[in-house]
PDB file of N, CA, C and O in Angstrom:
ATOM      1  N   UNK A   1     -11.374 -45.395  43.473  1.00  0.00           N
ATOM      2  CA  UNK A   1     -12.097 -46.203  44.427  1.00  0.00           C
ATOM      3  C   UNK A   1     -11.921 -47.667  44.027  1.00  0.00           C
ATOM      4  O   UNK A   1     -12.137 -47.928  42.843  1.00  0.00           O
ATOM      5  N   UNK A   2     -11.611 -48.517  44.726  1.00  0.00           N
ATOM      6  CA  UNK A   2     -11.548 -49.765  44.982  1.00  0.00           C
ATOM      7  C   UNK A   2     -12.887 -50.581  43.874  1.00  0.00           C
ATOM      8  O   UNK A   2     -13.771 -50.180  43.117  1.00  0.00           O
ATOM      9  N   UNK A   3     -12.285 -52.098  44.423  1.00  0.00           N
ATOM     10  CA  UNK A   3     -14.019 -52.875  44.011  1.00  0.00           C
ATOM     11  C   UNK A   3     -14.387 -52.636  45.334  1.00  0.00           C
ATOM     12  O   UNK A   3     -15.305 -51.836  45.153  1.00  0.00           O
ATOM     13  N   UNK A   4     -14.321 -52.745  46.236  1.00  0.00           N
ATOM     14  CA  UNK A   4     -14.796 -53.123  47.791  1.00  0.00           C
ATOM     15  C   UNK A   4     -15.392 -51.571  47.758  1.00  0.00           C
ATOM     16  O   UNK A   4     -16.560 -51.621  48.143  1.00  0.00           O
ATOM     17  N   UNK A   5     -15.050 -50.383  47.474  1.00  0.00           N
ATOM     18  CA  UNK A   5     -15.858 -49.183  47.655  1.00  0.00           C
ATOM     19  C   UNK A   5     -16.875 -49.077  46.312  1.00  0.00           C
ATOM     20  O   UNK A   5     -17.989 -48.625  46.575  1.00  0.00           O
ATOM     21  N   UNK A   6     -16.748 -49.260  45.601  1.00  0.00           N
ATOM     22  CA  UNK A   6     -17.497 -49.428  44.467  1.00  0.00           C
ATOM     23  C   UNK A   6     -19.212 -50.264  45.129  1.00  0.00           C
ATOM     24  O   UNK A   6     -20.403 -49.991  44.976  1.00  0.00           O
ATOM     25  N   UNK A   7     -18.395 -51.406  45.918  1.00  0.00           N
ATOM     26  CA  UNK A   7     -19.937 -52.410  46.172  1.00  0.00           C
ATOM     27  C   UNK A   7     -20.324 -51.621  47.104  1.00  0.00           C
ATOM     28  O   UNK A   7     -21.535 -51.605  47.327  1.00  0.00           O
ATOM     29  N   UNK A   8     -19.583 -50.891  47.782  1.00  0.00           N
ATOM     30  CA  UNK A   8     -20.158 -50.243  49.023  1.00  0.00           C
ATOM     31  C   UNK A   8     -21.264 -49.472  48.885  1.00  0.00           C
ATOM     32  O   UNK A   8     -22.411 -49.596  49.312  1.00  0.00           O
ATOM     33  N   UNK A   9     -20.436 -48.210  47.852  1.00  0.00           N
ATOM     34  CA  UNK A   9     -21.556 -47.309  47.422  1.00  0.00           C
ATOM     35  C   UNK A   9     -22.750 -47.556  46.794  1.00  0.00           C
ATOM     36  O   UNK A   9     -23.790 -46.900  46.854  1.00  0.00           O
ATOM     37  N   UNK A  10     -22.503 -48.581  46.175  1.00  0.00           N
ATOM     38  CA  UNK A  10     -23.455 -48.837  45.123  1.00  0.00           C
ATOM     39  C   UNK A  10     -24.884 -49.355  45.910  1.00  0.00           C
ATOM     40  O   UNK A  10     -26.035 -49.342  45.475  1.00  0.00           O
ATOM     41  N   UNK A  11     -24.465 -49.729  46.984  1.00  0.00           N
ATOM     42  CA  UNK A  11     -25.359 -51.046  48.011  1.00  0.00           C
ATOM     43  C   UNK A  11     -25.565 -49.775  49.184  1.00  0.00           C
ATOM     44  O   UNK A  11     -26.493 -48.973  49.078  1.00  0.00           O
ATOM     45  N   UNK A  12     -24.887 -49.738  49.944  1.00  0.00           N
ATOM     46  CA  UNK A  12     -25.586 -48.568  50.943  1.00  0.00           C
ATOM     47  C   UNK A  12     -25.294 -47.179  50.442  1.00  0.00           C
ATOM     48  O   UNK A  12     -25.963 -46.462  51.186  1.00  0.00           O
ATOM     49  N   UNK A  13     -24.813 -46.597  49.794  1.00  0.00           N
ATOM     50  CA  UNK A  13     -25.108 -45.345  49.619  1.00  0.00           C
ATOM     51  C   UNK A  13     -26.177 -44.341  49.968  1.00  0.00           C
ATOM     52  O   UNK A  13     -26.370 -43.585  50.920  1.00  0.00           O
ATOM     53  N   UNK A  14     -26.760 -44.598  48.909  1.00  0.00           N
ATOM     54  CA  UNK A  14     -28.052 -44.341  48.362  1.00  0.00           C
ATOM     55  C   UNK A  14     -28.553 -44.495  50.321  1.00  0.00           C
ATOM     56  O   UNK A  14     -28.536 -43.714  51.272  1.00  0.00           O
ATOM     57  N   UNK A  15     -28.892 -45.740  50.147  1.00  0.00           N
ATOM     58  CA  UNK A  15     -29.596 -46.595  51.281  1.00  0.00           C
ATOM     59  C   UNK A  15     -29.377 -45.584  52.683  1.00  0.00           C
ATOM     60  O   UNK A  15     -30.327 -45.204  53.367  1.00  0.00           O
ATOM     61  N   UNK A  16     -28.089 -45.270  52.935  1.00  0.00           N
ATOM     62  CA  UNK A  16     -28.179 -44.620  54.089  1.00  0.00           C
ATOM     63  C   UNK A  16     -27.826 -43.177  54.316  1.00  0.00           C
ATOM     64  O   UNK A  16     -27.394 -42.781  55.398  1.00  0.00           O
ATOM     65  N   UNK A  17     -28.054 -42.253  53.082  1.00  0.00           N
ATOM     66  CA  UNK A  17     -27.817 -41.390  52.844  1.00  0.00           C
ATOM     67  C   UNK A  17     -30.057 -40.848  53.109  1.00  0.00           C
ATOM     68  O   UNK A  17     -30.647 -39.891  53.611  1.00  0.00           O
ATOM     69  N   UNK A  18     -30.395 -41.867  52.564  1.00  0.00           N
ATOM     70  CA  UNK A  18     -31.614 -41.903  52.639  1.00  0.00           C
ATOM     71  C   UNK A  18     -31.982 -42.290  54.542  1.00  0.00           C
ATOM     72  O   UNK A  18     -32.206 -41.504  55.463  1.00  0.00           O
ATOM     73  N   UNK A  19     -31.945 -43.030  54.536  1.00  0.00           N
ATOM     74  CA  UNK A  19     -32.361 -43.184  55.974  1.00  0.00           C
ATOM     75  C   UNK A  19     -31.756 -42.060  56.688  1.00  0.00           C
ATOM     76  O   UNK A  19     -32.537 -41.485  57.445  1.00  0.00           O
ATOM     77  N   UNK A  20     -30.518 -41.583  56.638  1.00  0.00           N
ATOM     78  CA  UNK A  20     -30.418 -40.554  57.695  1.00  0.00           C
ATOM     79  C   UNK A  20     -31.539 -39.471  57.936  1.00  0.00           C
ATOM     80  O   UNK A  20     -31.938 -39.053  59.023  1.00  0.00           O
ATOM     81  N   UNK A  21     -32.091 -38.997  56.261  1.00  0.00           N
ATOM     82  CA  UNK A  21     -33.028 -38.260  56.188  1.00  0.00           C
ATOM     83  C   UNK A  21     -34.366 -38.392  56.372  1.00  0.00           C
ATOM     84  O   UNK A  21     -35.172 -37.483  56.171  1.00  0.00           O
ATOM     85  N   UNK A  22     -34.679 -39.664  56.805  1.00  0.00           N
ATOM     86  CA  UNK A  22     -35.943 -39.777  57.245  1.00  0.00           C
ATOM     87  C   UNK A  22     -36.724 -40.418  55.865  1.00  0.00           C
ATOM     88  O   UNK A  22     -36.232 -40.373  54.737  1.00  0.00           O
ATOM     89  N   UNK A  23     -37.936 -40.974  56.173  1.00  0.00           N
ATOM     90  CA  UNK A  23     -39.180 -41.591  54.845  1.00  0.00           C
ATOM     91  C   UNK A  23     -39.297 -39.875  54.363  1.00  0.00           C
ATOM     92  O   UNK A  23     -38.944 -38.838  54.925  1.00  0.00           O
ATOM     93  N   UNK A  24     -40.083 -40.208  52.831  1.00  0.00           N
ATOM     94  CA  UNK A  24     -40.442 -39.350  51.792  1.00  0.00           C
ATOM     95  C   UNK A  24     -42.294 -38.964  52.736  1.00  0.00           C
ATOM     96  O   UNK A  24     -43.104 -39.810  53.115  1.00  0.00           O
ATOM     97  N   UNK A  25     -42.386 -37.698  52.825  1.00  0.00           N
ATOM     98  CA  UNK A  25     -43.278 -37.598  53.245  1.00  0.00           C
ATOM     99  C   UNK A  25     -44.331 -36.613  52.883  1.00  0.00           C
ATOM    100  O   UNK A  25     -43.765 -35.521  52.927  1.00  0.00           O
ATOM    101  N   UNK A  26     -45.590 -36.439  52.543  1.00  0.00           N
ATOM    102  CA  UNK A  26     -46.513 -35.984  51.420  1.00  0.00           C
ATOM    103  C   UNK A  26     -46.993 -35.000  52.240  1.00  0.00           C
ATOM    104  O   UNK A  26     -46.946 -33.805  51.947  1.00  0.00           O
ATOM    105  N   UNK A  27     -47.720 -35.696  53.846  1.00  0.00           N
ATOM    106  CA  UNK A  27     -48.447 -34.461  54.421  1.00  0.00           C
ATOM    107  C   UNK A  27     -47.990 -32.967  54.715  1.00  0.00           C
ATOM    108  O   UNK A  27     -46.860 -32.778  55.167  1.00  0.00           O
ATOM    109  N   UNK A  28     -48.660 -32.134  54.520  1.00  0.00           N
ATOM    110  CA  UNK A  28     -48.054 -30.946  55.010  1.00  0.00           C
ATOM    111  C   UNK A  28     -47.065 -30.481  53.910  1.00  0.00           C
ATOM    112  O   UNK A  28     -46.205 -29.611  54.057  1.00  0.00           O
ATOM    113  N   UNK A  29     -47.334 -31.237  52.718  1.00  0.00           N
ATOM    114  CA  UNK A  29     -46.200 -31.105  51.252  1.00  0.00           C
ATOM    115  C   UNK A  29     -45.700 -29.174  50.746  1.00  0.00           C
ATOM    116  O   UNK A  29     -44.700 -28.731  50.182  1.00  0.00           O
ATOM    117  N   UNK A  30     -46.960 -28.489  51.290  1.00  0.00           N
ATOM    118  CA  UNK A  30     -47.186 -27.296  50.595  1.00  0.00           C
ATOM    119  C   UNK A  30     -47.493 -26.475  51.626  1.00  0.00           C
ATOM    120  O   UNK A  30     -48.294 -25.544  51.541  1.00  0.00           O
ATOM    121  N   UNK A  31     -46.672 -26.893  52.946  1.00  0.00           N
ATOM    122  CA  UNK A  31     -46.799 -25.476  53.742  1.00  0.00           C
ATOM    123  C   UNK A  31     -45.879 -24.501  53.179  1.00  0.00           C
ATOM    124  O   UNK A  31     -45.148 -24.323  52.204  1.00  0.00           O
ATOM    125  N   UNK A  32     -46.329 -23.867  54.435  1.00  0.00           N
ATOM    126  CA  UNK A  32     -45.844 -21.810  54.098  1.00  0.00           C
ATOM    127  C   UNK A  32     -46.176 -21.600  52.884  1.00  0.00           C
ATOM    128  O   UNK A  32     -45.406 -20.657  52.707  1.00  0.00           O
ATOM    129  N   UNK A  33     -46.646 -21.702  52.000  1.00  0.00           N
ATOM    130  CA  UNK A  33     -47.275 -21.386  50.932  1.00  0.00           C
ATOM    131  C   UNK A  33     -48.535 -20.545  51.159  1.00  0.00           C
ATOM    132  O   UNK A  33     -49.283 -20.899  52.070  1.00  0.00           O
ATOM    133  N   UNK A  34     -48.908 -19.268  50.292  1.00  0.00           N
ATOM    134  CA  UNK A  34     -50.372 -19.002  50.276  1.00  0.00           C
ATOM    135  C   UNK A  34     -51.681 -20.075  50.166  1.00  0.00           C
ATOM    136  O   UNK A  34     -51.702 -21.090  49.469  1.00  0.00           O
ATOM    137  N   UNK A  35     -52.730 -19.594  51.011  1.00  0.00           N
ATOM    138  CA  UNK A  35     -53.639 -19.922  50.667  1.00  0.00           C
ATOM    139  C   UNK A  35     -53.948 -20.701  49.199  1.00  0.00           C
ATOM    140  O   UNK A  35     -54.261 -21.877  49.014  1.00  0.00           O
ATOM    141  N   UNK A  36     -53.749 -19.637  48.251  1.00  0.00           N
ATOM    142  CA  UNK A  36     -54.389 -19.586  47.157  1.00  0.00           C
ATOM    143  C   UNK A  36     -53.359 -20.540  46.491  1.00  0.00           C
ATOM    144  O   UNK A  36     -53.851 -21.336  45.690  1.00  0.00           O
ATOM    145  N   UNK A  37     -52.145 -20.594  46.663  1.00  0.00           N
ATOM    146  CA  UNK A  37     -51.152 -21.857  46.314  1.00  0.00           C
ATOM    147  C   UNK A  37     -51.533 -23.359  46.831  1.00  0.00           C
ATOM    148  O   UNK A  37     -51.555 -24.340  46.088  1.00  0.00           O
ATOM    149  N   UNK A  38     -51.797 -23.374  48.083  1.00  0.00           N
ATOM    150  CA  UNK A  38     -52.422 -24.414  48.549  1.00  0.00           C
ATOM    151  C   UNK A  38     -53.718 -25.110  47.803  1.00  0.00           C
ATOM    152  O   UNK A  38     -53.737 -26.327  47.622  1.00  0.00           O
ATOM    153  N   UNK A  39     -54.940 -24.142  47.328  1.00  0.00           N
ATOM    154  CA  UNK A  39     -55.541 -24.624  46.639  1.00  0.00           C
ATOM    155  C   UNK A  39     -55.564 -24.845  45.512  1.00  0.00           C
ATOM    156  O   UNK A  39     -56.238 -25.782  45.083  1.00  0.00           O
ATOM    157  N   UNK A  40     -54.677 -23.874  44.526  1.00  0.00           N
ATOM    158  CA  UNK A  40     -53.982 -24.761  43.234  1.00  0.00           C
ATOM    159  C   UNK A  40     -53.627 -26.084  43.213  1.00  0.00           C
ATOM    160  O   UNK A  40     -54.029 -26.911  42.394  1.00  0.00           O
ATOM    161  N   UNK A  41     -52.693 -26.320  44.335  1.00  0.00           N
ATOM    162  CA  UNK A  41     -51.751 -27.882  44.384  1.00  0.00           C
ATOM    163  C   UNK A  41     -52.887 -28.592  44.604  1.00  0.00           C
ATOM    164  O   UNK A  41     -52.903 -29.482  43.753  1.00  0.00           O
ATOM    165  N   UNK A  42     -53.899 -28.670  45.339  1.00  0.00           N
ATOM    166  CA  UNK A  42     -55.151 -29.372  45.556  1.00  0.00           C
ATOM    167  C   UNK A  42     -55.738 -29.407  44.437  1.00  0.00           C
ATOM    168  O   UNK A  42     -56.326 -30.469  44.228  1.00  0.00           O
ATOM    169  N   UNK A  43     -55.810 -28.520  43.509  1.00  0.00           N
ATOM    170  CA  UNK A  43     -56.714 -28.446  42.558  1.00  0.00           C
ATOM    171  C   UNK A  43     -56.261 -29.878  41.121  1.00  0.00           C
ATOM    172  O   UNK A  43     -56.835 -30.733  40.447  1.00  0.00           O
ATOM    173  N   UNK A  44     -54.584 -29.191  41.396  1.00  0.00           N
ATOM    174  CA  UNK A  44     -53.830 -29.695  40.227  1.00  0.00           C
ATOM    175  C   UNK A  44     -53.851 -31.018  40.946  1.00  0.00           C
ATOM    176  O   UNK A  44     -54.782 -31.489  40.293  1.00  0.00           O
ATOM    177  N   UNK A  45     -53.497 -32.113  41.908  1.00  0.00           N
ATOM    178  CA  UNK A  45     -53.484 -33.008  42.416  1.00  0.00           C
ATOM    179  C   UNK A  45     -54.711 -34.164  42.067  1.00  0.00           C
ATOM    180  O   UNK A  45     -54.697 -35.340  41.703  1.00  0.00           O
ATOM    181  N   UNK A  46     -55.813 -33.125  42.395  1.00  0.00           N
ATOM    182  CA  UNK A  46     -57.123 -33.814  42.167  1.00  0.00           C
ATOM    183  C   UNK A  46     -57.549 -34.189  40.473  1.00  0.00           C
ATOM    184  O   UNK A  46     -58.139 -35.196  40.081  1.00  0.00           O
ATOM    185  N   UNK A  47     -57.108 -33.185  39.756  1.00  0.00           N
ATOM    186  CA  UNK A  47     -56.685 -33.099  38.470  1.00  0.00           C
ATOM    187  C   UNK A  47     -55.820 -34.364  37.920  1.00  0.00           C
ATOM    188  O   UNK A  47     -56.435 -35.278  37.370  1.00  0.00           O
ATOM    189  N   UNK A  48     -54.671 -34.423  38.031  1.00  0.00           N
ATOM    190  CA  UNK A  48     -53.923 -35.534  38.131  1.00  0.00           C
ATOM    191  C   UNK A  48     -54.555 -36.821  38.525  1.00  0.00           C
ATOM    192  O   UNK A  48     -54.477 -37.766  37.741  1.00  0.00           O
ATOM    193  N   UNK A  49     -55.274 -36.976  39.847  1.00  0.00           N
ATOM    194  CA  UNK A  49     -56.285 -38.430  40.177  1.00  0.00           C
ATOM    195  C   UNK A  49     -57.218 -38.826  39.261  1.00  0.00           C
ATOM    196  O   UNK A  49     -57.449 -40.032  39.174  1.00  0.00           O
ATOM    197  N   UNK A  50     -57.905 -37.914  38.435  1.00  0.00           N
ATOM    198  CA  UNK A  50     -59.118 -37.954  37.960  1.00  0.00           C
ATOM    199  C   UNK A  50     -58.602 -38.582  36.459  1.00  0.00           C
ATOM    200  O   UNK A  50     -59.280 -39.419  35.863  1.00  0.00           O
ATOM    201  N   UNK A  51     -57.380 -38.089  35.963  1.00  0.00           N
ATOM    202  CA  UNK A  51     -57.291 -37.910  34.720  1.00  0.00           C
ATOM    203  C   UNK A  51     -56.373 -39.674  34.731  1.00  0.00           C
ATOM    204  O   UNK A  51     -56.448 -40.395  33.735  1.00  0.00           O
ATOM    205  N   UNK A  52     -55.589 -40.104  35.975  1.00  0.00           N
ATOM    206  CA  UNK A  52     -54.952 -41.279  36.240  1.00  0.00           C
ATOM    207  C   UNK A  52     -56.374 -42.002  36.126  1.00  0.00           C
ATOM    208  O   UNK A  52     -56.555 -42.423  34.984  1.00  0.00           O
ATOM    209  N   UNK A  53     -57.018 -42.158  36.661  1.00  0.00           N
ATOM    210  CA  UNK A  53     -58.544 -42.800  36.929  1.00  0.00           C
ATOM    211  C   UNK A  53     -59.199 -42.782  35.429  1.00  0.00           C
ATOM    212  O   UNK A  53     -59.416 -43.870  34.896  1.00  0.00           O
ATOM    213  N   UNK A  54     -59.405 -42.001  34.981  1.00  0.00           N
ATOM    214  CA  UNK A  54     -59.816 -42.040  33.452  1.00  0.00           C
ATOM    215  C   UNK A  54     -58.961 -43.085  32.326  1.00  0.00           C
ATOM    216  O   UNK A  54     -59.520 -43.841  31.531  1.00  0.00           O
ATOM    217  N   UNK A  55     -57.685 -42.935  32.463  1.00  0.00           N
ATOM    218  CA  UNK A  55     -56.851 -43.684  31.727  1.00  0.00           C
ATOM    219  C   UNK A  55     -56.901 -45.151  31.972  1.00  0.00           C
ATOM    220  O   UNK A  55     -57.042 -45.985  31.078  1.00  0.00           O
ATOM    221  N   UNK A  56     -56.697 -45.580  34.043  1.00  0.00           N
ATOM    222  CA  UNK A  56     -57.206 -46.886  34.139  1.00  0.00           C
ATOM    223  C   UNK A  56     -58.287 -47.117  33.477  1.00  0.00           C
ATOM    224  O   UNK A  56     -58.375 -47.990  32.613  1.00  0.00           O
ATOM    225  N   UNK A  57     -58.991 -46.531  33.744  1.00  0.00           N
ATOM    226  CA  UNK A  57     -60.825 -47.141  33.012  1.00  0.00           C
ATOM    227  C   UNK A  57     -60.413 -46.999  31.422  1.00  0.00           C
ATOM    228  O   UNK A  57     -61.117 -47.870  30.912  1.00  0.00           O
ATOM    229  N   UNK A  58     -60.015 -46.673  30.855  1.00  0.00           N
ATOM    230  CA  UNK A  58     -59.462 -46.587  28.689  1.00  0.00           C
ATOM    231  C   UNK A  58     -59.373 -47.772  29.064  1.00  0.00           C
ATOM    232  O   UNK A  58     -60.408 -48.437  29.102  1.00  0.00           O
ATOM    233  N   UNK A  59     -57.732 -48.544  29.560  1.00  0.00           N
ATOM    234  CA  UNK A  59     -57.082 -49.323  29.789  1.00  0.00           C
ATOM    235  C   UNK A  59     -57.872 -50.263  30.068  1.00  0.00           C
ATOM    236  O   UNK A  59     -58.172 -50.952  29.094  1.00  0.00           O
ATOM    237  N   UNK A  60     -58.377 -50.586  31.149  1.00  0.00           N
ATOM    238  CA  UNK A  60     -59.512 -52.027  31.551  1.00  0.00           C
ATOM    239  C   UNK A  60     -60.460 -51.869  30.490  1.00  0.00           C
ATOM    240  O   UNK A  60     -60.696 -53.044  30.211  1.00  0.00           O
ATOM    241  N   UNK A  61     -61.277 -51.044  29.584  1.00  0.00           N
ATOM    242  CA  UNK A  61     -62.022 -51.056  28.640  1.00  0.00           C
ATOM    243  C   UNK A  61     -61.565 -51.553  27.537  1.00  0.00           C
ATOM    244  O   UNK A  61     -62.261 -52.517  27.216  1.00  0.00           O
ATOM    245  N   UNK A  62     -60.762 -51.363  26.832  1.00  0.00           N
ATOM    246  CA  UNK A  62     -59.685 -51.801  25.496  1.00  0.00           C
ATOM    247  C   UNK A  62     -59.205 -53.484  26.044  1.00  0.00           C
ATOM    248  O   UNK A  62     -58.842 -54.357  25.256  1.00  0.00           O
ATOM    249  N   UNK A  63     -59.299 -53.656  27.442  1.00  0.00           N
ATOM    250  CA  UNK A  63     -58.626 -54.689  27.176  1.00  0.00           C
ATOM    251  C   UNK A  63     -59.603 -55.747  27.546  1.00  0.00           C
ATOM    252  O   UNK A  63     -59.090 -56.866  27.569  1.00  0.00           O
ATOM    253  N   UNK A  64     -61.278 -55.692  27.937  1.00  0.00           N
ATOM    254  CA  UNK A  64     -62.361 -56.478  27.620  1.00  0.00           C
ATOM    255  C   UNK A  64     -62.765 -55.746  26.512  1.00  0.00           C
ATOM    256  O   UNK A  64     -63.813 -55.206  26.864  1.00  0.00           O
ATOM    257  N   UNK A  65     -62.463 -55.365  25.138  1.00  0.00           N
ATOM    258  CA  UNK A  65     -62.516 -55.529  24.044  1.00  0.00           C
ATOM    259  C   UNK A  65     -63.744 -54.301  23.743  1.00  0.00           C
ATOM    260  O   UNK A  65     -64.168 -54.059  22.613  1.00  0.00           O
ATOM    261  N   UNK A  66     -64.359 -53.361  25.421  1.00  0.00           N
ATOM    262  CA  UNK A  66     -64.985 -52.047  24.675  1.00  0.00           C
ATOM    263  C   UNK A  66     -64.384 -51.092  23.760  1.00  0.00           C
ATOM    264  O   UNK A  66     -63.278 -50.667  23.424  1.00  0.00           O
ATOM    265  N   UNK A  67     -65.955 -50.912  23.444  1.00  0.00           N
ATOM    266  CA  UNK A  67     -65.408 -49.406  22.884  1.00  0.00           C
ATOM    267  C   UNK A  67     -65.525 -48.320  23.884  1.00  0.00           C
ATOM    268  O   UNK A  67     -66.289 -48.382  24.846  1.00  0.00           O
ATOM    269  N   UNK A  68     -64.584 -47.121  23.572  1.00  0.00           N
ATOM    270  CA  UNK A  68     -64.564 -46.330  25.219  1.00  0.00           C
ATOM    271  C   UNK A  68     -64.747 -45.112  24.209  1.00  0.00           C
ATOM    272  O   UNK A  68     -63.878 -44.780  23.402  1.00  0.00           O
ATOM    273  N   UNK A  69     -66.326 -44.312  24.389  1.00  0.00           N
ATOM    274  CA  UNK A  69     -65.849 -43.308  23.589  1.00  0.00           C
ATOM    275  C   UNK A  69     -66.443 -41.913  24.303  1.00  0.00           C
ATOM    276  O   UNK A  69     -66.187 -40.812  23.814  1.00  0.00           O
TER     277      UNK A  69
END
């Protein structure tokens, strides 16, 4: 491949390999799945928020100089 295909790929590739396929999209992430799968991923998700949320709050605490215990 060329320089001229080299910049190509490098610059739209990606770019319109992506757009053909449409935005990244969350809703509806875990259809056809069971029930009971559905509420795992909910479970584990909410899990994940709580525990992101905990770490911000360490983080803003340590850095006005609390103690976080």
């Amino acid at each position: 491949m060329g320089r001229f295909g080299n910049w190509w790929h490098e610059t739209f590739h990606d770019w319109f390999f992506r757009s053909m396929i449409g935005p990244a999209q969350t809703r509806n992430a875990v259809q056809g799945c069971d029930q009971g799968a559905r509420e795992q991923w909910k479970r584990d998700l909410a899990n994940r928020k709580r525990y992101t949320q905990e770490q911000r709050a360490a983080r803003r605490a340590r850095s006005f100089g609390q103690n976080v215990g």
